[in-house]
C-alpha positions as CSV (number, residue, x, y, z in Angstrom):
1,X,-1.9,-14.4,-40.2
2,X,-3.7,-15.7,-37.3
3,X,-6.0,-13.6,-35.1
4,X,-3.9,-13.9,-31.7
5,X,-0.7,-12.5,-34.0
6,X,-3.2,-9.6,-36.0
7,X,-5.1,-8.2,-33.0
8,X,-4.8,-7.5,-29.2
9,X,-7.7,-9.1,-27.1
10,X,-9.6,-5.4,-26.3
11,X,-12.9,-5.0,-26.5
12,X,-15.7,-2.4,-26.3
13,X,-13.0,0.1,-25.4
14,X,-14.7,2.8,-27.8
15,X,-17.4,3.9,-25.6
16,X,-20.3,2.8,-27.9
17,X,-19.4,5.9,-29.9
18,X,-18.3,5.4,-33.9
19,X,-15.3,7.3,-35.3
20,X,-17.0,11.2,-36.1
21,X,-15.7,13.0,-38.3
22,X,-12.9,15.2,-37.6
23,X,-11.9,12.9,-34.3
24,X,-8.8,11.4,-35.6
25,X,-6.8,14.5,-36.5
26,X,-8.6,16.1,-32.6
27,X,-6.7,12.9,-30.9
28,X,-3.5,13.7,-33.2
29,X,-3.7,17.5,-32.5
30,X,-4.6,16.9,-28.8
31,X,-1.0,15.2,-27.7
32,X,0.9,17.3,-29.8
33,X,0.0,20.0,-27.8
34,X,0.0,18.1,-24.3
35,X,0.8,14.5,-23.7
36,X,-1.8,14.1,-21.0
37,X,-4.6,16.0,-22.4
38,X,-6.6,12.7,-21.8
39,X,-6.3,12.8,-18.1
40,X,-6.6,15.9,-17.6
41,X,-10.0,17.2,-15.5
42,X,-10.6,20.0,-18.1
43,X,-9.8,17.7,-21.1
44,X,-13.9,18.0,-22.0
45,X,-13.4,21.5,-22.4
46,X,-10.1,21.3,-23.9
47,X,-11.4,18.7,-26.5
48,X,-15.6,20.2,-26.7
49,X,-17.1,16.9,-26.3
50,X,-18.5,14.8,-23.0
51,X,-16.3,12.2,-20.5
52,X,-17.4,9.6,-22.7
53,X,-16.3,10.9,-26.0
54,X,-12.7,12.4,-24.5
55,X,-12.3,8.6,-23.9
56,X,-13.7,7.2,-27.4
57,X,-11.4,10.5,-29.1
58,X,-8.3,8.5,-27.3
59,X,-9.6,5.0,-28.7
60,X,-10.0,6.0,-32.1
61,X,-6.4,7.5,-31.7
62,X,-4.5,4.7,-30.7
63,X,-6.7,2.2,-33.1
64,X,-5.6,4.8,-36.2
65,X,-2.1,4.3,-34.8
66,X,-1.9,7.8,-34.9
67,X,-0.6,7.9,-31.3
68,X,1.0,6.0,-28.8
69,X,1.4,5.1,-25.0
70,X,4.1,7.4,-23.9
71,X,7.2,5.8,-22.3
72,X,7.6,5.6,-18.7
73,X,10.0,9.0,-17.9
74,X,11.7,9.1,-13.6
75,X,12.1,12.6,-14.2
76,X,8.4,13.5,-15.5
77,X,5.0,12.1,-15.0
78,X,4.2,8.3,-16.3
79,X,1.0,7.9,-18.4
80,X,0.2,10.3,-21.5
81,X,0.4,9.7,-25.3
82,X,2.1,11.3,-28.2
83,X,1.7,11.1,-31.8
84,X,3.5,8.2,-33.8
85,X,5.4,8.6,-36.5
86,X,2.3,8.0,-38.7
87,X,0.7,10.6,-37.0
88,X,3.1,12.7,-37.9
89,X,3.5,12.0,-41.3
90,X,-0.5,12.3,-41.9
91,X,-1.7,15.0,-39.4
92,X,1.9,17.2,-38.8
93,X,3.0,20.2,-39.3
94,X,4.1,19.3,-42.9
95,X,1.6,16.6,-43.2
96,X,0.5,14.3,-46.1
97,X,-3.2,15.7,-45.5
98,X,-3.3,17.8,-42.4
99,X,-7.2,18.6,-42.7
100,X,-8.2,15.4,-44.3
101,X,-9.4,16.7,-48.2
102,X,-7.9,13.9,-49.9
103,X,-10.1,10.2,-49.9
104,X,-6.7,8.5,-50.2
105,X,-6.4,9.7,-46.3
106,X,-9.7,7.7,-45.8
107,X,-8.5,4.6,-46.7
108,X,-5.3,4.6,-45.3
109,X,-7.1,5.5,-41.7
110,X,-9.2,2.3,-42.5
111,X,-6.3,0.4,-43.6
112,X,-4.7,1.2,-39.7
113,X,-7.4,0.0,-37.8
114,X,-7.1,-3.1,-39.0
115,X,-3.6,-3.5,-39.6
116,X,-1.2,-5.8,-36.7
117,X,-1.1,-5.2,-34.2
118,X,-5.1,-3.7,-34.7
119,X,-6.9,-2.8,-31.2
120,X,-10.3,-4.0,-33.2
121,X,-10.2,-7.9,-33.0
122,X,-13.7,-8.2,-33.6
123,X,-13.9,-6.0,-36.8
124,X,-10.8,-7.8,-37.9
125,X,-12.3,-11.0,-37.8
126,X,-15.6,-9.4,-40.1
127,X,-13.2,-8.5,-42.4
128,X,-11.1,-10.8,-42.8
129,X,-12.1,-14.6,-41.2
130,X,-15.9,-13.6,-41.9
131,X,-16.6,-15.5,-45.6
132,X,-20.3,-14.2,-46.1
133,X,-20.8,-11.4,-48.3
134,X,-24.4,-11.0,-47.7
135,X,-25.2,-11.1,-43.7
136,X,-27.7,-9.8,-41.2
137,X,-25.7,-8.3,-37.6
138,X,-26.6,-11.8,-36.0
139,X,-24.8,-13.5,-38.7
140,X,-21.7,-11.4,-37.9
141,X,-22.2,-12.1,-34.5
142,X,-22.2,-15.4,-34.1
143,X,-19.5,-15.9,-36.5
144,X,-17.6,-13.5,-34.4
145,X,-18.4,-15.7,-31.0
146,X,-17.5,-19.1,-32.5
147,X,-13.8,-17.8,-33.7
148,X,-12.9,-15.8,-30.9
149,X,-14.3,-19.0,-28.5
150,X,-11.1,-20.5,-30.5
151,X,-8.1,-18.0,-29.5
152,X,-7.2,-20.2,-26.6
153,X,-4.5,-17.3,-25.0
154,X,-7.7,-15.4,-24.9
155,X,-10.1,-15.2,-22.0
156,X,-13.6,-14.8,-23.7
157,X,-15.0,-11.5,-23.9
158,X,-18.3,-10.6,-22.7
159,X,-21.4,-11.2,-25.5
160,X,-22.7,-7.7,-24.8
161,X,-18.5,-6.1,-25.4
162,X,-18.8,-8.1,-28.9
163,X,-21.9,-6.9,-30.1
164,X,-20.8,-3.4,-29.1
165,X,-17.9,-3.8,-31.6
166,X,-20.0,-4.8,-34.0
167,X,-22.6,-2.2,-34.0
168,X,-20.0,0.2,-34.3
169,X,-18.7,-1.6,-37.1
170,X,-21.6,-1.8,-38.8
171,X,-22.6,2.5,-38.1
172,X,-19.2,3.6,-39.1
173,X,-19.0,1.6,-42.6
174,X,-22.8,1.1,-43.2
175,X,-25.3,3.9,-44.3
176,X,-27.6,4.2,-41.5
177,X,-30.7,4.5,-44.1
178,X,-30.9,0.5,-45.9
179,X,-32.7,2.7,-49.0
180,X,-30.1,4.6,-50.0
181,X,-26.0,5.2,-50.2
182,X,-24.9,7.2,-47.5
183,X,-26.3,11.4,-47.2
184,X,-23.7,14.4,-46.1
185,X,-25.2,13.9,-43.1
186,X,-24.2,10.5,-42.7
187,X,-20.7,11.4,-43.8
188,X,-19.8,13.9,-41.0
189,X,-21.0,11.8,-38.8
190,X,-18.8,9.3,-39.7
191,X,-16.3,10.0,-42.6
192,X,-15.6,6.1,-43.8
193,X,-19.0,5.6,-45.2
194,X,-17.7,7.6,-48.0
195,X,-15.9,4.2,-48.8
196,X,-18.8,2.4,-49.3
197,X,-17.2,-1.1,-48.0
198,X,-20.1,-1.9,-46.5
199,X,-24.1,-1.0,-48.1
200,X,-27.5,-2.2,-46.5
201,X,-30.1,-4.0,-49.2
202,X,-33.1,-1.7,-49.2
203,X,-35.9,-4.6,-49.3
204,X,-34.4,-6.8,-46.5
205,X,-32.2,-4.2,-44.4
206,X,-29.6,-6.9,-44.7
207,X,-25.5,-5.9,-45.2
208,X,-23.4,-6.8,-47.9
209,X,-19.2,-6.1,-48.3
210,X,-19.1,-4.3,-51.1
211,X,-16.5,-6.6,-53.4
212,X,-14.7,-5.2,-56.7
213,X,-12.9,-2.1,-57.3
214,X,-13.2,1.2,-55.4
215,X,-13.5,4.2,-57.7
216,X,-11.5,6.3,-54.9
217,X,-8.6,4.6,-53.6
218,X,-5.8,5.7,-54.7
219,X,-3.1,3.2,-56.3
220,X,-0.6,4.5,-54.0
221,X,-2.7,3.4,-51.1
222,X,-3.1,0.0,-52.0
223,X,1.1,-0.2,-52.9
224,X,1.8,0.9,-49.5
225,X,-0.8,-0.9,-47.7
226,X,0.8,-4.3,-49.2
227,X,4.4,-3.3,-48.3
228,X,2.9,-2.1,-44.9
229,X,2.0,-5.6,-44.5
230,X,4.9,-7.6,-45.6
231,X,6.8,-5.0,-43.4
232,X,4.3,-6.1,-39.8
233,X,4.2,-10.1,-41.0
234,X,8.3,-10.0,-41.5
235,X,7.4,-12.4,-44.8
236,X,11.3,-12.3,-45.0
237,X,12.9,-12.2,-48.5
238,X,12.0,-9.6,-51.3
239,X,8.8,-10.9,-52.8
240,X,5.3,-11.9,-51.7
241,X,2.7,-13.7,-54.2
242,X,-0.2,-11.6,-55.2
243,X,-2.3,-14.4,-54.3
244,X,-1.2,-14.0,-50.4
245,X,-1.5,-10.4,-50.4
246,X,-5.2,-10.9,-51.7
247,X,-6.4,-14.1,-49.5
248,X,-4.5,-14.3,-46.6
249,X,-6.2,-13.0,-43.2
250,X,-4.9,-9.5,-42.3
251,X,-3.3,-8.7,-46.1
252,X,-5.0,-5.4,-47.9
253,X,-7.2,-7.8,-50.5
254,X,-9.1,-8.9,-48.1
255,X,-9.5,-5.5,-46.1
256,X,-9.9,-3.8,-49.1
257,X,-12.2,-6.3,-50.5
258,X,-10.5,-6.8,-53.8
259,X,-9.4,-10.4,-55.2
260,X,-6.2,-11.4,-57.1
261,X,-6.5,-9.9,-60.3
262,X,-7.7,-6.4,-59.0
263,X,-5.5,-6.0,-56.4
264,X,-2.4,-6.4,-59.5
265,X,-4.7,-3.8,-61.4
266,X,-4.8,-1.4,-58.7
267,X,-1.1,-1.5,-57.6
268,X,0.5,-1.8,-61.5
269,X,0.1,2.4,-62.1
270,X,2.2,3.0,-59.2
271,X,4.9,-0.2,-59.7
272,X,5.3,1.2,-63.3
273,X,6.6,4.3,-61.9
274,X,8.4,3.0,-59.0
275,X,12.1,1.9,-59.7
276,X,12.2,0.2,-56.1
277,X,9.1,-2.0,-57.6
278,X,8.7,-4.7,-60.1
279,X,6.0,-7.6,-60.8
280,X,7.7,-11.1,-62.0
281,X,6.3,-14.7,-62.3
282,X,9.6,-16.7,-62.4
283,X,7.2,-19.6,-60.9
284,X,3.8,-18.9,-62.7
285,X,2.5,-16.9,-59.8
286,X,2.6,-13.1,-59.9
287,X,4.8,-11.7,-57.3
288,X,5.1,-8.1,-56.3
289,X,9.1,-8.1,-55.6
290,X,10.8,-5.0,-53.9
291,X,14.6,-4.2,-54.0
292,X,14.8,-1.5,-51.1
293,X,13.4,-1.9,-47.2
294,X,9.3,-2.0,-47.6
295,X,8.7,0.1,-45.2
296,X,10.7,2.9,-46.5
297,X,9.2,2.5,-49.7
298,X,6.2,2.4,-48.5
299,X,6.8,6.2,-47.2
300,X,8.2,7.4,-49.8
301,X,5.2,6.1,-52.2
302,X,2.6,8.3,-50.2
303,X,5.5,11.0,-50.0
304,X,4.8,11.4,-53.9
305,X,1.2,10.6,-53.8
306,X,0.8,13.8,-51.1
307,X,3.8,15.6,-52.8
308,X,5.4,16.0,-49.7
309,X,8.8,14.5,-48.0
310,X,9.4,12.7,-44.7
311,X,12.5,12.2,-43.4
312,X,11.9,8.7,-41.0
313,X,10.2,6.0,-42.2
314,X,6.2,6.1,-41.5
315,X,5.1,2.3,-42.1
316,X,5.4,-1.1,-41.0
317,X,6.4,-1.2,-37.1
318,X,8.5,1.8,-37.5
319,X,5.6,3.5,-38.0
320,X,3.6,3.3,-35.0
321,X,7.2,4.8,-33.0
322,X,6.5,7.5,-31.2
323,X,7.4,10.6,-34.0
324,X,10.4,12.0,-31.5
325,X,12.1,8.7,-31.1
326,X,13.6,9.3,-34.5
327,X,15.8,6.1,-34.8
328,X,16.6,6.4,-38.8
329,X,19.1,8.1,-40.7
330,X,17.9,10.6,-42.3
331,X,20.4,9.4,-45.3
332,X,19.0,6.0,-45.2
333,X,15.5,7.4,-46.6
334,X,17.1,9.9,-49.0
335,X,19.0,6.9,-50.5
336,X,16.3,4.9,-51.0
337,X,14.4,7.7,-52.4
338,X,17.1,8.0,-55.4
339,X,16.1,4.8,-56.4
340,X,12.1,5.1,-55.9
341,X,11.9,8.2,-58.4
């Protein structure tokens, strides 16, 4: 997957503020309750926070994919959000994790804000076209220049918009003390240092991706994240090599950091259990083959992860639907989920 395909050309758009902790369920909460809470005049009130953050909240809400533009109405107001179908299915009234406890939630947030179509091109590219794993911010940055220089459809942003990206990259990932992992404090400020995907060397202050397997993501995560993936790319067919869902740009092994043989470690507890799910090597290379729609499976497997039940499908583009445009079947999802137990 190609930049221009994974990411849409906005930059800076966060208001210099990182993702604190507790914003993502605010933004999901906020246009549940009204649809144009962020244009509202008293939505600093509403909200707690300053002008600036009411517009950062939004951001970090539509990068999550955990809302959406509203459509266009004649017989009501245009503008305003609401919460996607993901949004739904995380934050809802019957949520997967309504008040964020569970580190699975974590990485699936991190997982949306870079999957296609992400609103973070510049982090996308540091994660996945970025092939240091040691690097100072300049590094990044200059990396980040040259590749984005290349997206031809793209006019080119502003130096100062891309090293605002990446000094929020770097404060929401990074611990903000290079001699040592990241405090409580550091965590409520920003909740995805607990993923440790990103640690600064004590002696040179100098950033490294943090490569290998990650003590808390969950299995089910990493399942769903692939078939999430195959579901945006449209691969087509019913199987994807393990090798593509571990090295190509914009596939979980490379956002995730883990290489061939640990991505198959971290998704074979949850295949073994999942009668939708099967690995074969008819050619010598692993596949991960599926014999239901991905992205219903891939709702279903964070529906038993949660131990909870959605009835419209919460992943691939389906996913980022607004929640009450609720296109499915119910019975397609209950079907499939016959065969996924």
């Amino acid at each position: 997957m190609r930049l221009l395909e994974a990411a849409k050309p906005t930059f800076a758009r966060h208001e210099t503020f990182h993702p604190r902790y507790g914003w993502f369920r605010k933004a999901f909460s906020a246009v549940a309750r009204d649809p144009h809470v962020f244009n509202a005049q008293e939505a600093p009130v509403v909200l707690g926070v300053g002008k600036n953050m009411v517009r950062s909240i939004r951001f970090w809400g539509l990068a999550a994919k955990l809302i959406t533009p509203r459509p266009k109405s004649h017989s009501r107001r245009a503008a305003g959000h609401v919460p996607t179908r993901f949004g739904n299915a995380l934050f809802g009234e019957r949520g997967w994790d309504r008040y964020m406890e569970d580190p699975g939630t974590l990485w699936l947030l991190h997982w949306r804000l870079l999957a296609a179509p992400s609103n973070l091109p510049v982090w996308w590219l540091a994660f996945n076209e970025f092939q240091a794993v040691e690097f100072s911010e300049e590094d990044l940055e200059t990396t980040s220049e040259v590749l984005l220089e290349a997206v031809a459809d793209w006019s080119k942003p502003h130096r100062s918009s891309v090293k605002k990206d990446l000094s929020v990259l770097l404060r929401t990932y990074a611990p903000t003390d290079s001699s040592r992992r990241a405090s409580v404090e550091d965590l409520l400020d920003c909740p995805l240092r607990e993923l440790n995907l990103i640690s600064r060397l004590a002696a040179t202050g100098r950033y490294r991706f943090t490569l290998g397997p990650k003590a808390t993501l969950p299995s089910a995560v990493v399942c769903h994240a692939v078939l999430d993936y195959v579901s945006r790319a449209g691969t087509g067919g019913n199987t994807v090599t393990l090798n593509r869902v571990s090295r190509e740009p914009g596939a979980p092994g490379l956002a995730f950091k883990l290489n061939e043989d640990e991505l198959r470690a971290a998704i074979e507890p949850t295949i073994e259990r999942t009668a939708a799910l099967s690995l074969t090597s008819p050619t010598g290379a692993t596949q991960l083959a599926w014999s239901e729609d991905p992205a219903k499976v891939a709702t279903l497997l964070l529906d038993d992860y949660f131990n909870t039940s959605n009835s419209v499908v919460c992943a691939g583009p389906e996913g980022d639907q607004p929640a009450d445009n609720q296109l499915d079947d119910v019975n397609q999802i209950l079907q499939v989920r016959a065969g996924v137990r």
